[in-house]
C-alpha positions in Angstrom: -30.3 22.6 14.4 -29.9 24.1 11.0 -26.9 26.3 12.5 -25.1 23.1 13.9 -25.5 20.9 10.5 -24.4 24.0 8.4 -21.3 24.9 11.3 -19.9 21.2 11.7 -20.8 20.1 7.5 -17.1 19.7 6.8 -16.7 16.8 9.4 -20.5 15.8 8.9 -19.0 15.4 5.0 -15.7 13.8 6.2 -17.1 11.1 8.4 -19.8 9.9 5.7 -17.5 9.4 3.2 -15.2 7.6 5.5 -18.1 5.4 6.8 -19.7 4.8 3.1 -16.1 4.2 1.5 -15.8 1.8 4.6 -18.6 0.0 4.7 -18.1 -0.2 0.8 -14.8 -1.5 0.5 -15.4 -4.0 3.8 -18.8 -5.4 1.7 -16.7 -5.9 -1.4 -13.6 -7.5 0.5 -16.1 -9.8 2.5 -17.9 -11.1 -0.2 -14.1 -11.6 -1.9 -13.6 -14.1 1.5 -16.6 -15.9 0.8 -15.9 -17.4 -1.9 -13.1 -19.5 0.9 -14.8 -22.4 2.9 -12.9 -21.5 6.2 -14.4 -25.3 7.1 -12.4 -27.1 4.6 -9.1 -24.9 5.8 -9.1 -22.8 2.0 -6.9 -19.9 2.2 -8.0 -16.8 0.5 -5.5 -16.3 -2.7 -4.6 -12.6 -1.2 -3.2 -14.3 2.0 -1.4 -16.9 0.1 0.0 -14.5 -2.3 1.4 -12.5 0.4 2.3 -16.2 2.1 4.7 -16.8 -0.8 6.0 -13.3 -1.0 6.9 -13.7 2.8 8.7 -17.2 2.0 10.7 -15.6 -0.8 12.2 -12.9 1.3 12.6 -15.9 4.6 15.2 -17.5 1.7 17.4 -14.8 1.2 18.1 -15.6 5.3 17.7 -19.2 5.2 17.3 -21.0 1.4 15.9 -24.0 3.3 12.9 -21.8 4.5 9.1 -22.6 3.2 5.6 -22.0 3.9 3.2 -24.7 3.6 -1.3 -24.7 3.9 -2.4 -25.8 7.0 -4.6 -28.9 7.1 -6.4 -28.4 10.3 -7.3 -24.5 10.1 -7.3 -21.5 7.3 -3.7 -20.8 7.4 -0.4 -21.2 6.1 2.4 -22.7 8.4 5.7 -20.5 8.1 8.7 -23.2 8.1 12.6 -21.3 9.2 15.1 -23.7 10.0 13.1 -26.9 9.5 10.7 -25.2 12.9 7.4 -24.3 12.2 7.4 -21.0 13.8 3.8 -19.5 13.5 1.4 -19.0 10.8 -0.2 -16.4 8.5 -4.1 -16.3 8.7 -6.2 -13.9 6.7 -5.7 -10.9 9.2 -2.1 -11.1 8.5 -2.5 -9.7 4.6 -3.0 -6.1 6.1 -6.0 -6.0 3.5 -8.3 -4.1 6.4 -4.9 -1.7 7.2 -5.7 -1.2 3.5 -9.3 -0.7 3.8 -9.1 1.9 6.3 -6.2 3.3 4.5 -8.0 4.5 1.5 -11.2 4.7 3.6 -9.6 8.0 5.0 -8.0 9.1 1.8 -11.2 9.2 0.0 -13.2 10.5 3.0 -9.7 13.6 2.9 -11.4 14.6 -0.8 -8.7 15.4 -3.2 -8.5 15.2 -6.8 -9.6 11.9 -8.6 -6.3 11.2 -10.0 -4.2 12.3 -7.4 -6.4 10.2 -5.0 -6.5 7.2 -6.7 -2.9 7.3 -7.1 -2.1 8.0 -3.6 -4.3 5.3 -2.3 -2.5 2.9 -5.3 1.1 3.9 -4.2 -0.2 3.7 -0.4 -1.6 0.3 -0.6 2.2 -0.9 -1.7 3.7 0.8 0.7 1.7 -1.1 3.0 2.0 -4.3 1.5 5.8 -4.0 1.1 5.7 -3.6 4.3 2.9 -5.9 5.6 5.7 -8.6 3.8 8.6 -7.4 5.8 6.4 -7.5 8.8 5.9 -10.7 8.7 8.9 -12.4 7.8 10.5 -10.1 10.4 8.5 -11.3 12.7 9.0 -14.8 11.9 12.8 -14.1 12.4 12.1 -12.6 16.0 9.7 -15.5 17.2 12.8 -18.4 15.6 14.9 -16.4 18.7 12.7 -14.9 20.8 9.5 -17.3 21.2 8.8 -16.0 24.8 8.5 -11.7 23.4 5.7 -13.0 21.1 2.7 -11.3 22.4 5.1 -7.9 22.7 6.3 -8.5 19.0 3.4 -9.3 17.4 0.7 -7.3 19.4 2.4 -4.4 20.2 6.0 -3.6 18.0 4.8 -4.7 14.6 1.2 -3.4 14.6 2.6 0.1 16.3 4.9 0.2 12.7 2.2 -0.8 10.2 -0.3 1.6 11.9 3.0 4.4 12.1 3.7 4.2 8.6 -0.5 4.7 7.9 -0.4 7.5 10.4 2.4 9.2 8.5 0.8 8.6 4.7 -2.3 10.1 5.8 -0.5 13.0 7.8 0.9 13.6 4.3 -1.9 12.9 1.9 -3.9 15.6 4.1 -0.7 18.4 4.4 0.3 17.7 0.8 -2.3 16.8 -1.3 -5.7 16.6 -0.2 -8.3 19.4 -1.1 -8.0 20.8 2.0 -4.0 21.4 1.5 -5.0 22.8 -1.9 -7.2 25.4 0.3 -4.9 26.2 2.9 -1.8 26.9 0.6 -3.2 29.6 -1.5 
């Protein structure tokens, strides 16, 4: 038994970091969302934040574009062309695309710095794009109501988890410990 432990340490490390930085980060990020009474229809400020983001890029297409709280559930109702078109609920601020993110960062040691900046310049990246996501994908529901379950449960989420693929393909090549070992 001793053998095994001592031959498969490396992913035995790896896979409790990534489940404590997890678990961590989930914990901390729940508690956040408690604060919301989901009952009384609050939105979290995150989601609204990126809800107001997503209406300033809609008016650079249409000016007359808005989002608005929904009365009846957590949300925010996304307004394009006087339609309400869908909504933004709190899986939509890519804050557990985030989670895992970093999760695997910190799990793929590096060095402190270098890690925390990765993760920093990572969690942009994502929300950047998380923005574009949506407000994209408002565009394509406006003309395309009938591709919504292929837009929005199979094209977007392939690009946001892409573009997380890719970051952690590079943090591990580039500048994770383990790229530090293999290039000398």
């Amino acid at each position: 038994m001793k053998n095994l432990i001592q031959q498969y340490k490396p992913f035995l490390l790896f896979l409790g970091k990534f489940v404590l930085s997890y678990l961590l980060l989930t914990f901390i990020y729940q508690s956040y969302l408690n604060q919301f009474d989901s009952a009384k229809s609050e939105v979290d400020s995150i989601t609204e934040l990126v809800s107001k983001q997503t209406e300033f890029g809609l008016k650079w297409v249409d000016e007359s574009s808005y989002v608005v709280n929904n009365d009846h559930e957590p949300s925010v109702k996304v307004i394009y062309k006087n339609h309400y078109v869908t909504r933004i609920i709190e899986g939509c601020n890519a804050l557990s695309v985030m989670i895992l993110f970093a999760a695997f960062v910190v799990a793929f040691t590096g060095k402190l710095k270098r890690t925390l900046v990765f993760i920093l310049i990572g969690i942009a990246i994502i929300h950047i794009l998380n923005i574009l996501r949506i407000a994209l994908l408002t565009l394509a529901l406006y003309y395309y109501p009938k591709s919504q379950h292929l837009l929005h449960g199979v094209v977007f989420p392939l690009i946001i988890y892409g573009v997380v693929f890719v970051l952690w393909v590079i943090w591990v090549n580039k500048y994770s410990l383990h790229a530090t070992a293999h290039s000398k």
